[in-house]
BANUPA-668193 format. One record per residue: x, y, z of N, C-alpha, C in turn. Coordinates in steps of 0.1 Angstrom, whole numbers, plus 5000, padded with zeros to 4 digits. Example, Ala and Ser with C-alpha at 12.3 -4.5 7.8 and 13.67 -1.06 7.14 Angstrom:
<pts>
513249435078512349555078513249675078512849785071513749895071512950005079
</pts>
This chain:
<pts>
587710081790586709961789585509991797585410081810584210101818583710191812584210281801583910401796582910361784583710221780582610181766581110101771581510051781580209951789579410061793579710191799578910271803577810311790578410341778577810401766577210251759576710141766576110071760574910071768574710111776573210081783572710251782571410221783570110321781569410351788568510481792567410481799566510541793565210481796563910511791562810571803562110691795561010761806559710781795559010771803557510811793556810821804555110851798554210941808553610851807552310751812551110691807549710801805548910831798547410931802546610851799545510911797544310881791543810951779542510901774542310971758542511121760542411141777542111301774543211371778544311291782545011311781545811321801544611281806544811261822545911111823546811181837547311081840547010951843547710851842546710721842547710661858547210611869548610601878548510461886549510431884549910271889549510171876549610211863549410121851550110011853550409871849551009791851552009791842552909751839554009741824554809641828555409571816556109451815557509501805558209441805559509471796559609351791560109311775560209171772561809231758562809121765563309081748563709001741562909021731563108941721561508891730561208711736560608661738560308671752561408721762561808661771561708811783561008781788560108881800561708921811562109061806563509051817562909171829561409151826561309331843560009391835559909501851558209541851558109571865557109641863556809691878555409841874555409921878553810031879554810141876553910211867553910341872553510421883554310591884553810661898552510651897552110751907550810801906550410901898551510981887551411071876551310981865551610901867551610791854552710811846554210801859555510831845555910671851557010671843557810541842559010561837559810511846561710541847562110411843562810401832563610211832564910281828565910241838567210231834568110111834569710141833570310021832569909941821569309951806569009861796570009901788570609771787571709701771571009761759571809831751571709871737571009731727569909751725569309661713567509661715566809531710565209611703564909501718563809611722563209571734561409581724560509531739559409541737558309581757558009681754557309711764555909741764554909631772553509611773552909671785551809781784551309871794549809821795548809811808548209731810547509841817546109881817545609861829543509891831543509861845541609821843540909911836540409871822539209961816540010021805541009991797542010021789542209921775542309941770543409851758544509821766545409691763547109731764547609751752548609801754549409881747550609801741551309801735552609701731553509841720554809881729555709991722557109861719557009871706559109831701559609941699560709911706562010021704562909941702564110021694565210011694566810081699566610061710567510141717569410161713569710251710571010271703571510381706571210491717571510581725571410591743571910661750572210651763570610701768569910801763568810821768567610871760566310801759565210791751563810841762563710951753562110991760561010941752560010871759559110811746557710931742558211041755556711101760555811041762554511091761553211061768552410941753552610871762551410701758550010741759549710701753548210761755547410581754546510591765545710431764543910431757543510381752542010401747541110291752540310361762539010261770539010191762538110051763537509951762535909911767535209821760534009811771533809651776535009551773534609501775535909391783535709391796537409361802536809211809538109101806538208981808538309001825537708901831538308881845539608881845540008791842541608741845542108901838541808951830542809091832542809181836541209151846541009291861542609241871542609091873543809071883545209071881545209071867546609091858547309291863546209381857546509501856546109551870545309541881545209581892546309591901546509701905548209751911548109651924549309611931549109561945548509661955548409541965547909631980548609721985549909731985550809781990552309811980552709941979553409961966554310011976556010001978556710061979557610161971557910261974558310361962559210451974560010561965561110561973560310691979560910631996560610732004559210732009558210692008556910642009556510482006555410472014554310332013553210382008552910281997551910341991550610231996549810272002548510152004547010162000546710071991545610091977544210001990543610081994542410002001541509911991541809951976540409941971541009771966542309741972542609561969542309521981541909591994541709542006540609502011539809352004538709342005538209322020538809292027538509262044538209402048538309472048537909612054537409732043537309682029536609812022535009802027534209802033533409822042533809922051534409892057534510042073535410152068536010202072536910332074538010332073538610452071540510442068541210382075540410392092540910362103541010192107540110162095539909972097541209932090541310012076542309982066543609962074544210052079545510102086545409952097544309922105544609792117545009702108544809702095545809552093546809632076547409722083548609772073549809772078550809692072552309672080552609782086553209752094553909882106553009932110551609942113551010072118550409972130550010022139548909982148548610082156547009982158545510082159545510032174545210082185545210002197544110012199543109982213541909962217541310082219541710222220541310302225541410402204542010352195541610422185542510502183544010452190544510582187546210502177546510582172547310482159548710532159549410462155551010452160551710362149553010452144553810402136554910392137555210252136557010222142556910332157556010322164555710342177555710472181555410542168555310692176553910712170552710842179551410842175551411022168552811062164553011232161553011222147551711182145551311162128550811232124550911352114550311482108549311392095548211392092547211332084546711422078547111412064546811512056545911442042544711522039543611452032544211532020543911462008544611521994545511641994546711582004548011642006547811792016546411822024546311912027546211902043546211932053546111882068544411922071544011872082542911832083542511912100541411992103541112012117541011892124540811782120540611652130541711602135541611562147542711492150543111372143544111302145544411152135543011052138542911002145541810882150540710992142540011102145539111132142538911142129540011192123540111212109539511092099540510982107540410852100539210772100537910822110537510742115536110782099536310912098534910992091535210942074536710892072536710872061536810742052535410702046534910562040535810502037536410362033537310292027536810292016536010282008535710301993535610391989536110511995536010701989537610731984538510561990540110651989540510561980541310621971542410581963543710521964544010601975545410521983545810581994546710552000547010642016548810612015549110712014550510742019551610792026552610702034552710682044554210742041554910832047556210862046556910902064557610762063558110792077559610872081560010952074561311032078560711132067559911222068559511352057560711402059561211512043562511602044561711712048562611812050562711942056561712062040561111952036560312052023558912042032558511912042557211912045556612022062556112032062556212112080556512012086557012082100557911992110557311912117555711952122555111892129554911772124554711652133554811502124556111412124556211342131557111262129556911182117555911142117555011052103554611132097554111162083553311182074552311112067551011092069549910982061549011062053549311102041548111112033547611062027546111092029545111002025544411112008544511012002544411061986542611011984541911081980540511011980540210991962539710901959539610921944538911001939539411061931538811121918538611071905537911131893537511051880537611141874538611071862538911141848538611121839537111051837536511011825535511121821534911121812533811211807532911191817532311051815531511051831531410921833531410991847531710821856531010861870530410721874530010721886530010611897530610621908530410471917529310461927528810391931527610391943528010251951528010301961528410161968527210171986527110121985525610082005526809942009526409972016527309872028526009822041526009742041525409652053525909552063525609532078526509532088525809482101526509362107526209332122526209442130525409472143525009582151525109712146524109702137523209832132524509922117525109882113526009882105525209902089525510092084525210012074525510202068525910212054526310332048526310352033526110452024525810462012526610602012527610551997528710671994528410661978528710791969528410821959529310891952530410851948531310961940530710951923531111111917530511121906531511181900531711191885532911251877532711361863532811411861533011471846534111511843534511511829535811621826535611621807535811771807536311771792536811841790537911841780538911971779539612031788539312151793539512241802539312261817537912101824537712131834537411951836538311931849537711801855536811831869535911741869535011761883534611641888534611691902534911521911533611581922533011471927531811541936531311411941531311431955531111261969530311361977529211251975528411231988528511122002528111102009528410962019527511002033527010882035526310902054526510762054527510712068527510622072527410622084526610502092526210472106527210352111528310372112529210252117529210182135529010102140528710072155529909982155530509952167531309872173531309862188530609722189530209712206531509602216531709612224533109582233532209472244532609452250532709322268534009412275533209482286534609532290535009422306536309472309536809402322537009472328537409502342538909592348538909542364540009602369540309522384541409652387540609752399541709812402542109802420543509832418543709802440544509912442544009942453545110052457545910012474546010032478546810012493545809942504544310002503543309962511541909942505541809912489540509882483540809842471539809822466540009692457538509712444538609732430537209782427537409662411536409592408536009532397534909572389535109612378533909592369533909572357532409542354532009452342531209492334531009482321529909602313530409532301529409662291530009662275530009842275530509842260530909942251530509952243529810032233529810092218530310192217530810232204531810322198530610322185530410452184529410522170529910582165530010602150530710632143529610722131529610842134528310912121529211002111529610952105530011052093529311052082529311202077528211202064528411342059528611372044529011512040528911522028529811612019529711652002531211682004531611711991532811671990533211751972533911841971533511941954535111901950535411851943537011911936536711931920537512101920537612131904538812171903538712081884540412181879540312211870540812341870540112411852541512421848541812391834543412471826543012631825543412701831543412831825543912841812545212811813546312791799547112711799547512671792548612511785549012511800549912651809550512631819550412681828548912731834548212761849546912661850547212611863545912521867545512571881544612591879543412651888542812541897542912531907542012421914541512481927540512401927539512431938538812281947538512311961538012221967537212291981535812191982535112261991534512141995534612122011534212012015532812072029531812002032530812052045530511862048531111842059530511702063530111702079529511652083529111582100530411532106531311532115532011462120531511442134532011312141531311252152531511102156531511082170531411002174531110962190531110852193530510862208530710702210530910672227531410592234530010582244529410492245528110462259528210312256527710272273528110192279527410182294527410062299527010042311528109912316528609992329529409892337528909902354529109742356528909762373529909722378530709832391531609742403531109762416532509652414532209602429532509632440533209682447534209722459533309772471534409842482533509892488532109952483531810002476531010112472530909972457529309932459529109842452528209932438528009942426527410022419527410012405526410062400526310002384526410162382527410182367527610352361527310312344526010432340525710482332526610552322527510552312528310652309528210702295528110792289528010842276529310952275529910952261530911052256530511082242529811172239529711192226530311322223530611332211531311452202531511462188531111582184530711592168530311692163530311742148529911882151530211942136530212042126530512092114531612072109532111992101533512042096533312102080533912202077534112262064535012342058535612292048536512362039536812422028537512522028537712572015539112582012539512531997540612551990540812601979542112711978542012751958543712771960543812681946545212671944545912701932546612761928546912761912548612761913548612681898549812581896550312621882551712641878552112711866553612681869554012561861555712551861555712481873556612581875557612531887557212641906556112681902555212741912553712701916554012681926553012631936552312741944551212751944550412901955549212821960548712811972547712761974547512821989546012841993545412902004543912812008544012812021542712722026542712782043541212762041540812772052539412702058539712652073538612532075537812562090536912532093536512582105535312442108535712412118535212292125534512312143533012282143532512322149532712132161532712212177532312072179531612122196531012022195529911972208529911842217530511852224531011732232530311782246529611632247529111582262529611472266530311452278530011362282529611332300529211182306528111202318528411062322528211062332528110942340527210962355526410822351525510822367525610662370525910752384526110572391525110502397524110392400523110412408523610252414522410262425522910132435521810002429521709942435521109772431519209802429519309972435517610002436517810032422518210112415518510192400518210312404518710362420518710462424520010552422519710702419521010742413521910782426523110732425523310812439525210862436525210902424526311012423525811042405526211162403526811202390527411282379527811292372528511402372529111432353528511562347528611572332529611702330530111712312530811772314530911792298530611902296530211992280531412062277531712092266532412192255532012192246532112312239531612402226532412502224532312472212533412602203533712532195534112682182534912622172536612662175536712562157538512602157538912572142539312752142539612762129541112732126541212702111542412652106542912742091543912832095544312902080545212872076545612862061547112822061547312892046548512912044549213022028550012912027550312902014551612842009552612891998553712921992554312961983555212861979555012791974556712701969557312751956557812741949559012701938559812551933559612501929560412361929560312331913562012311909562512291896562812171896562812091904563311941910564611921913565512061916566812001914567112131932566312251925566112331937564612391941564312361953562912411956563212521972562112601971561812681980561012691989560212781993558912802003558812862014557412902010557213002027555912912029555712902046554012872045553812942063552612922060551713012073550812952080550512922093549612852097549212922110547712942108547113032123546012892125546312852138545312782145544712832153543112872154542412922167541312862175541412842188540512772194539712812203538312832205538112882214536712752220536912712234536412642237535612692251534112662253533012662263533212562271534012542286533312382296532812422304531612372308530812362316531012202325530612182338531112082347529612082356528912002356527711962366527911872374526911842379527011782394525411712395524911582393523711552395523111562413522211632415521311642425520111602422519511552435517711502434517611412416517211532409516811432394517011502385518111622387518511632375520111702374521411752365522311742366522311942373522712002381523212122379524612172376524912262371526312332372526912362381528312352378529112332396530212482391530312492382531812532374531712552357532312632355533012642337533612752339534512732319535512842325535512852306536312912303536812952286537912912283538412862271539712862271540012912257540912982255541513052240543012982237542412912226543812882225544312902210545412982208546113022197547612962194547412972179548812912174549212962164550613002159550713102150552213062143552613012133553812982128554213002114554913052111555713112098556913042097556812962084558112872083558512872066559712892062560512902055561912772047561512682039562512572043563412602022564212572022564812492010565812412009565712341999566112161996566712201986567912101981568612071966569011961966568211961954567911771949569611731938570411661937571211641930571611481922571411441911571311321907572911311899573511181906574811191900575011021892574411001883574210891877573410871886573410721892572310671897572110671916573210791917573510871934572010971931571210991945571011091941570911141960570811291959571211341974570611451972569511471983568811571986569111642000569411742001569711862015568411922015568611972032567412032032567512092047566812242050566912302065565412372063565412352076563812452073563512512086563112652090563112722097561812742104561012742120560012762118560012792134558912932133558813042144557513042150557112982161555712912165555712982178554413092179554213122190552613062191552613042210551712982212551113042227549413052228548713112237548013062243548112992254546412932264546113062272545113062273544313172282545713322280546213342296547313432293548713372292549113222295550613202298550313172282551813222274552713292261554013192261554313122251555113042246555513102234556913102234557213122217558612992216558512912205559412802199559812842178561212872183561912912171563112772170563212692160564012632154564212592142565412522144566012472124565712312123565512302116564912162112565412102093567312022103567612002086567011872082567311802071567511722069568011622056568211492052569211412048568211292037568611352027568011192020568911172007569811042008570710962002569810851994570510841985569410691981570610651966570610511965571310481952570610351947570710401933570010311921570610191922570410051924570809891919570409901901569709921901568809831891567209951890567109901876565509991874564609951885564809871894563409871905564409891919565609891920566009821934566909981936566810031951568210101955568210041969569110131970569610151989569210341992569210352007569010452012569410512023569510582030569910672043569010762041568510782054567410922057567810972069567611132072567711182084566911312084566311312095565111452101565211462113565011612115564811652127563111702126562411682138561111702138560411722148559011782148558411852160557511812165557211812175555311752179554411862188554311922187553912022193552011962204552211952215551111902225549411962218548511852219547411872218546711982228546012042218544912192224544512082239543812002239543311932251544311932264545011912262546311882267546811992274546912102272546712252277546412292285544912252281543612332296544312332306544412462313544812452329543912392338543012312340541812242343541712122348541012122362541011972366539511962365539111822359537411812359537611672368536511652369536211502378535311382361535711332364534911232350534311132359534611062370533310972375533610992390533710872400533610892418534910912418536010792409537010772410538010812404537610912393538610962381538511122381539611142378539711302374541111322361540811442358541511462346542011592344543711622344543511812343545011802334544511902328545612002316547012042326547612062316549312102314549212232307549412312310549312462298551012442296551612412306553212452305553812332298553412242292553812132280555012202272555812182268556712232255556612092247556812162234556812042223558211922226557811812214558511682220559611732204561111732209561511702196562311582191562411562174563111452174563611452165564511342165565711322157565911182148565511182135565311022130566010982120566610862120567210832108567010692105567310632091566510482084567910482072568010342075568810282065568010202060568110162047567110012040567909992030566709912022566709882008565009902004565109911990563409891988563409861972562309801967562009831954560709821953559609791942558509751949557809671952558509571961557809461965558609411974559509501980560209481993560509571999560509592012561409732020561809652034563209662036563709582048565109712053564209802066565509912063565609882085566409942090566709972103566310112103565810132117565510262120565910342132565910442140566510472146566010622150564710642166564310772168564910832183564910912184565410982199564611102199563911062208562511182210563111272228563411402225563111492237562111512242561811572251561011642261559911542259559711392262558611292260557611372266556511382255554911392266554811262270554111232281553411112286552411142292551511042291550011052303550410982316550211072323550611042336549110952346549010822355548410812361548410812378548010882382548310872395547310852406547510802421546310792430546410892444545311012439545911152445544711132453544511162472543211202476542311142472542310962472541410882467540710912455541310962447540910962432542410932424541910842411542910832401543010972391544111052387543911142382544911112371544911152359545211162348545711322340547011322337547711422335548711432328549611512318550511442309551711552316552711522309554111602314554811522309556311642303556911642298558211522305558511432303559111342315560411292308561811332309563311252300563211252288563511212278563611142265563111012268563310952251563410832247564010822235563810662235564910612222564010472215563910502204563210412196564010362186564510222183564810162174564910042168565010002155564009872153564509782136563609702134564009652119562509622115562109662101560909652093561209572083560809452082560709392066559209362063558809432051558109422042558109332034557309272030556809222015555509172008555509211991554609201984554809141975553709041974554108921959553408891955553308911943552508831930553008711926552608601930553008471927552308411910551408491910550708411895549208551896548908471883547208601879546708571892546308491903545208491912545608501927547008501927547708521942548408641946548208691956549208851960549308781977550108791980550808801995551508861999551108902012552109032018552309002029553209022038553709022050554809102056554709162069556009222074556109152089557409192094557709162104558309302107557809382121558509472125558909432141560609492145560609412153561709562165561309572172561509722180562209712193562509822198563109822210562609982218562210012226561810172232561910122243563610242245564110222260563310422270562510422276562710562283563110632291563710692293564810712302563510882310563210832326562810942334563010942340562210862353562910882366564010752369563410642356563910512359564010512342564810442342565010362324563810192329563610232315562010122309562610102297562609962294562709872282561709792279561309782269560709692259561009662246561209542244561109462231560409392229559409462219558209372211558609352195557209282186557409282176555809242170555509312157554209282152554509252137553509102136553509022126552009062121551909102101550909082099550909032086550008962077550208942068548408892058548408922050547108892039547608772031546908702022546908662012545308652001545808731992544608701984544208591971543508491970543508391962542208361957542508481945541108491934540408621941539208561946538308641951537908591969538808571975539208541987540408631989540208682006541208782013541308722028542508662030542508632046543908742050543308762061544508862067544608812084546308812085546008762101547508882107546908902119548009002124548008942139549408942149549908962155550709022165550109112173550809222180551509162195553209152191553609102203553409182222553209152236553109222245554309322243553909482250555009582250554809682262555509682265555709812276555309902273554510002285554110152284554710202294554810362295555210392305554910412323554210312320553210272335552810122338553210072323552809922326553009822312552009782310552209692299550709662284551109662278550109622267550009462261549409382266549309202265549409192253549309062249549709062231548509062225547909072212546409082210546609012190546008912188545908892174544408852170544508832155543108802153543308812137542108772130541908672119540208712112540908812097539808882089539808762079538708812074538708742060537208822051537408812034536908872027536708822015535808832008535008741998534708841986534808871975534408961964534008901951532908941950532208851936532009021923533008951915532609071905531209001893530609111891529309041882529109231873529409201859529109351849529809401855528909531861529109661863529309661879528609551887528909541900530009491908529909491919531009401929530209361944530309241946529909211957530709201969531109221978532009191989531109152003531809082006531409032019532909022029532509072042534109082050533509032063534408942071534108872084535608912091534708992104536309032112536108972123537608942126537908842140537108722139536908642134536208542124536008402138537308422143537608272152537708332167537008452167536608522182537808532191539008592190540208542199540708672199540208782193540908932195540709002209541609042216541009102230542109202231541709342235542709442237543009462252543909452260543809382276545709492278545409582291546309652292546709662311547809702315547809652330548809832331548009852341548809992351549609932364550809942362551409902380552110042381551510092397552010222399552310202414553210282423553310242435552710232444551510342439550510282451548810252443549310222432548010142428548110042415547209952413547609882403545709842393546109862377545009842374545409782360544009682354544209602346542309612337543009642328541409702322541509552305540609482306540609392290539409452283539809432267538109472261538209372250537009302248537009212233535809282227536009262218534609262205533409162206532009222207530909172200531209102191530508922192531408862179529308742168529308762162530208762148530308942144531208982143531109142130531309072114530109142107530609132092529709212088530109252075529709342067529409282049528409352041528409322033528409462025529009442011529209592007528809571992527909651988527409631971528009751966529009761955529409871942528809861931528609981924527909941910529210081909529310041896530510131888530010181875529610261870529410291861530410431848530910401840532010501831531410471817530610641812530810661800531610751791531910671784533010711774532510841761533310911753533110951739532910841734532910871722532710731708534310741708534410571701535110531699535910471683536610501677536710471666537510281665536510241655537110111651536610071640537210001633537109921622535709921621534509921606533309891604532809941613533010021626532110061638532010211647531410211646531110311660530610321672530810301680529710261690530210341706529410391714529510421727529410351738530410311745530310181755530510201766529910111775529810111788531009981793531610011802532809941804532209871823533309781826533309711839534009791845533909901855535209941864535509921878536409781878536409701889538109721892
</pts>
């Protein structure tokens, strides 16, 4: 009897493209039968579509999406498995409102093993940067200082069109526009197919265009000097697609700062502001030519400005009464080159990037005359190049690989000392820093009805060089991904990885500098990497993910603060483990054509075990709702422990406005709307205690104009011919 019920149900796969036969990705689709709507959900980002579990008899499936015809396929299903192949959809020029909101994918797509997050539905922050996007994306948070954390760890490898990047995470994210990306995805337990480095995985996908020709132009305008113009442009025919972005944007964000520090016999207050500048601006090349039906050639070449900088004026109080001047700027060439070719079930790709940077930073103190009476600056220069080989194999059932990665750093500091009227040099030194790893992994994928179980070990031999002290780190790195089918949208899952973090080049310097009267700052060369161990149970389909998690991190880095010889100094070291674990619920809803809501609740525990065990239990609430052409988003970050003190709770309240008109889009975005956001952090150490708050310059808003423009071939229709210009919103 289970044998005959088995042979009554069916599964169905097809591709979605375009006229030209490009993938079309996140199309919408509906399933109906007879009358009666039983399911639906998006295609990947390839534009395939899996429906299983369907009862033997005549279905009807409707494909949807912006700048398209829909589509309407009957079938009659009367076998166990039906390939429909590749759908092909034919532009349109002339799209209803109400079916830009119908076919527009959600904000947030879950899909197995990744979060998929579409900025271009995220009207509150498509104005600023990836790094705006992510402050109000479930589970992530962006803290006061820029620096970003998921499910509470900041060992996030950021990789731009699946490739890793010379920038650090914050920096990376900071250069790259919210209306340049397509989507950003987030995989928190990678298998043993991706490198080890990275507890997280975020790549950021930037769009491309696969029309004959298409163009977007979008200027952005903005409270305190805010304001930026990006240009992506498209061709393709036949044999070759081409994608090509320009962008220079001037982003500011100005602060109110606080702080109050004491130590055993003094006591120091001060009070100021902050800006944070943000200059990114560059070009941007992607080509893919078909060599033949089954080699693809691709290439990418990117040259942009990367940069930013922190100035400010604060005065304290204490013994030593004083107002400090302070600048940190840094920025400098970044450029890349990629060439990759793709045939089957083989993967070859090689890149290499070299990123220049120039960092100053300075501080002068002066007394109540505006007389200078300490100060003290502090330069680096040099580049750091980035090589990397790849080889894979992957049949989907077994995959292979070798890859290579030479990191080299060579950095200039210089350390001055202000006298009379102007700064001299006290000190500099060089530092060379090398990195060099060869790693080897393979996986086997196995689908047993609707079981499916992926293995995976991966090998990787990393020697490492500051000046002369020599590290070498060889390990195995398995890992575990289980997952079972409910239903065409719904499974369960188990995941497990082991993973690496290997300490930032900064982090290194054998070097103590002085940064103001009271601060100093010096490198660790003898760091060893942090390793870890993670595993996640859930559920997911796409419009829920509610899983438990579970990290145990070795050899913890931490930044250490301390009050040495009347200065605070700052230092990291390797200090016990820890243990991170928690519950994530997600969700995404389409209630009707004009409403999408989303909300998570993540709710955590990180116990650290050093000289003392430290617990904390926090939890962060955020959530959007969009209704029509309105976007309010409100987030909640509950107070949490650090390993020195504590992080106070911090919320606040976006909102966003979007007027489509033709070919344009209007947006308007207001952040922290009701002025109540404040990022406020407390040090208790034994012989010192300090308490630093920062709020935002308030009103911030931004105003952002798109014009879209896609032309098509001709079109064939009844009595007509004609060449059209479409809305691509």
């Amino acid at each position: 009897m289970l044998f005959f019920i088995f042979l009554k149900t069916s599964t169905i796969i097809l591709s979605v493209v375009d006229e030209n036969g490009n993938p079309i990705p996140y199309c919408a689709y509906t399933i109906y039968r007879d009358t009666l709507k039983i399911g639906g959900g998006y295609c990947d980002e390839n534009g395939n579509i899996k429906i299983e579990n369907l009862d033997f008899g005549s279905y009807k499936i409707s494909i949807e999406y912006i700048g398209y015809e829909s589509k309407e396929i009957e079938i009659n299903l009367n076998r166990s498995f039906v390939n429909l192949g590749k759908i092909s959809l034919n532009p349109k020029g002339i799209i209803l409102r109400e079916q830009q909101v119908i076919s527009s994918p959600p904000q947030i797509i879950y899909e197995q093993g990744k979060r998929v997050i579409r900025p271009s539905q995220n009207i509150a922050n498509l104005g600023g940067t990836a790094l705006d996007v992510l402050r109000n994306t479930p589970g992530v948070n962006v803290d006061n200082n820029d620096n970003v954390e998921i499910r509470g760890s900041s060992n996030i490898t950021v990789l731009i069109n699946g490739r890793p990047t010379s920038l650090d995470v914050s920096e990376a994210l900071k250069q790259i526009p919210a209306s340049q990306i397509d989507r950003i995805e987030i995989i928190t337990n990678p298998s043993a197919k991706f490198e080890a480095e990275g507890n997280i995985i975020m790549n950021v996908v930037l769009r491309k265009t696969s029309d004959n020709l298409n163009f977007s132009l979008n200027s952005v305008f903005g409270t305190y000097n805010n304001y930026g113009v990006n240009l992506l442009s498209g061709f393709s025919r036949e044999k070759i697609r081409l994608s090509f972005s320009l962008n220079y944007n001037k982003l500011n964000f100005p602060f109110k700062l606080y702080s109050k520090r004491e130590t055993s016999n003094e006591e120091y207050t001060s009070n100021g502001y902050m800006t944070r500048e943000i200059n990114p601006y560059g070009i941007r090349l992607n080509l893919d030519y078909n060599l033949t039906s089954k080699d693809v050639l691709s290439f990418e070449g990117n040259l942009s400005h990367w940069g930013f900088s922190h100035l400010g004026n604060a005065t304290t109080y204490g013994s030593k009464n004083y107002s400090t001047d302070f600048v940190f700027d840094i920025g400098g060439i970044n450029s890349s080159l990629y060439l990759g070719w793709n045939r089957n079930f083989i993967n070859s790709g090689i890149s290499y990037s070299v990123r220049t940077k120039n960092e100053e930073s300075y501080n002068l103190d002066k007394d109540s005359s505006d007389n200078v009476i300490d100060g003290n600056k502090r330069t680096e220069n040099g580049p750091i190049h980035h090589f990397r080989f790849n080889l894979d194999y992957d049949n989907k059932n077994l995959a292979f690989g070798y890859l290579g990665i030479l990191i080299n750093r060579k950095d200039t500091v210089e350390n001055y000392k202000y006298y009379q009227s102007d700064f001299s040099l006290t000190s500099g030194y060089k530092v060379d820093f090398y990195r060099f790893t060869n790693a080897g992994y393979i996986t086997y994928n196995k689908n047993i009805k609707d079981l499916n179980l992926q293995l995976g070990i991966r090998f990787e031999n990393t020697f490492r060089e500051v000046d002369t002290i020599k590290r070498t780190f060889s390990d195995f790195f398995p890992s575990l991904n289980f997952s079972y089918r409910l239903s065409n949208t719904n499974q369960v899952y188990l995941n497990y990885s082991r993973r690496i973090n290997h300490p930032k080049p900064w982090l290194l310097e054998p070097y103590e500098v002085q940064l103001d009267q009271i601060t100093k700052q010096r490198g660790n060369p003898y760091l060893t990497p942090e390793y870890i161990n993670s595993f996640e149970i859930g559920f997911q389909n796409l419009y829920l993910n509610a899983d438990l998690y579970y990290r145990k991190t070795d050899n913890n880095i931490e930044q250490i603060t301390i009050f040495e010889n009347n200065y605070f100094v700052n230092y990291s070291e390797n200090v016990g483990f820890s243990e991170f674990f928690g519950s994530e619920i997600s969700i995404n809803l389409r209630r009707s054509k004009f409403i999408e809501f989303n909300t998570s609740l993540n709710l955590y525990q990180l116990n650290v075990y050093s000289f003392t065990k430290r617990s904390s239990l926090s939890y962060d609430i955020k959530s959007s709702i969009n209704l029509l052409f309105l976007q309010i988003i409100g987030v909640y970050n509950s107070p949490r422990k650090t390993s020195q003190g504590e992080i106070y709770e911090n919320y606040y309240v976006d909102v966003g406005l979007r007027f489509p008109y033709k070919s344009f889009l209007f947006i308007f975005s207001f952040q922290d709307i009701f002025k109540i956001s404040k990022f406020t952090s407390v040090i208790n150490s034994s012989n010192f205690y300090q308490y630093q708050q920062m709020s935002k310059f308030w009103p911030s808003f931004n105003f952002l104009l798109i014009y879209n423009f896609q032309n098509f071939r001709k079109i064939s229709k009844p009595k007509q011919n004609v060449e059209e210009d479409m809305e691509g919103f």
